[in-house]
N, C-alpha and C positions, 0 to 999 in steps of 0.2 A: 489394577486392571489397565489395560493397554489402550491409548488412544484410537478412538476410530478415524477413520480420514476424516469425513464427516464434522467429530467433534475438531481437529485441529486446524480446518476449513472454517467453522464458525469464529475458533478460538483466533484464527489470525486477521480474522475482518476484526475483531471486537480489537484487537493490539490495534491495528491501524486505526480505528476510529477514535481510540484514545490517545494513543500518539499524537493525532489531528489536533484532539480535543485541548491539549495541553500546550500546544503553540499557536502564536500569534495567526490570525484568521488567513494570512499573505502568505503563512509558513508551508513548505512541503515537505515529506519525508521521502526516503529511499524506500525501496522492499527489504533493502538490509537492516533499516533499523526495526521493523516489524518481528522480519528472524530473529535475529538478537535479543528483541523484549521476549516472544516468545519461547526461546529456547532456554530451558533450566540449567544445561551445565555450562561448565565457566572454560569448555574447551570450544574447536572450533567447528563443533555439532550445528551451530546455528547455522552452515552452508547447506547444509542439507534442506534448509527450510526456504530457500531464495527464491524455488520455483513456485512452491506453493503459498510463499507470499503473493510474488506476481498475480497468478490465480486470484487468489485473494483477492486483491483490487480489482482485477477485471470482473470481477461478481458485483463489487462496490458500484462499480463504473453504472453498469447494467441496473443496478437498484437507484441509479442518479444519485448516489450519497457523495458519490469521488467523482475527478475525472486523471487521468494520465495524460502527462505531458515529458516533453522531450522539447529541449530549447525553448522554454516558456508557453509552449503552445499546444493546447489539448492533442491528443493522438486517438486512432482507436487500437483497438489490438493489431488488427492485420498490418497497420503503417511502422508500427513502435518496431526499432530496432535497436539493439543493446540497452543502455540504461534508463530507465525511467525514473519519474518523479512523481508524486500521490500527491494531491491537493484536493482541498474542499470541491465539491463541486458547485459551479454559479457564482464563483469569486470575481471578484471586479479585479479585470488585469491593467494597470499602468497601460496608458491610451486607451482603455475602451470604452471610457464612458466620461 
C-alpha cells in the first residue's frame, strides 16, 4: 500500500527527531539528512523528499520541538532563504547565557 502524504509527513518529523536524538544536544542536522534516512532506495529518489522534509521541521518548529537556523541564528520560515539547519529547540547558543 502506498504512502499517504500525511503518513510520510509524520514519518519525516519522527527521522528528524531521531536524527536529533542521536547527536550531541549542540548538534544540527540538514533536511538532507532527514530525506536520505527516510528514503528506502539507494538511488538519488531521496531529492524528492528535500521539500518535504523542510515542511517537516516547519511543523517541528510550530510544535516548539526544533527551531531552524541559518548562520547559527534561529530563523522563521518567512526570513529562511536557501539552506537550513534543524536543531533542538531552547538550546543554549555559545554567548547566550
Amino acid at each position: 500500500m502506498a504512502e499517504t502524504d500525511r503518513q510520510l509527513a509524520q514519518r519525516l518529523e519522527q527521522v528528524i527527531m531521531n536524527l536529533l536524538d542521536r547527536r550531541p544536544a549542540t548538534s544540527s542536522i540538514c533536511p538532507s539528512d532527514a530525506a536520505r534516512e527516510a528514503y528506502e532506495g539507494d538511488d538519488e529518489g531521496w531529492r524528492a523528499l528535500m521539500e518535504p522534509a523542510r515542511r517537516a521541521a516547519w511543523r517541528l518548529v510550530t510544535a516548539g520541538k526544533v527551531e531552524v537556523a541559518q548562520s547559527g541564528r534561529p530563523v522563521t520560515e518567512t526570513e529562511a532563504r536557501g539552506p537550513i539547519r534543524i536543531r533542538r529547540a531552547g538550546r543554549q547558543r555559545p554567548g547566550s547565557g
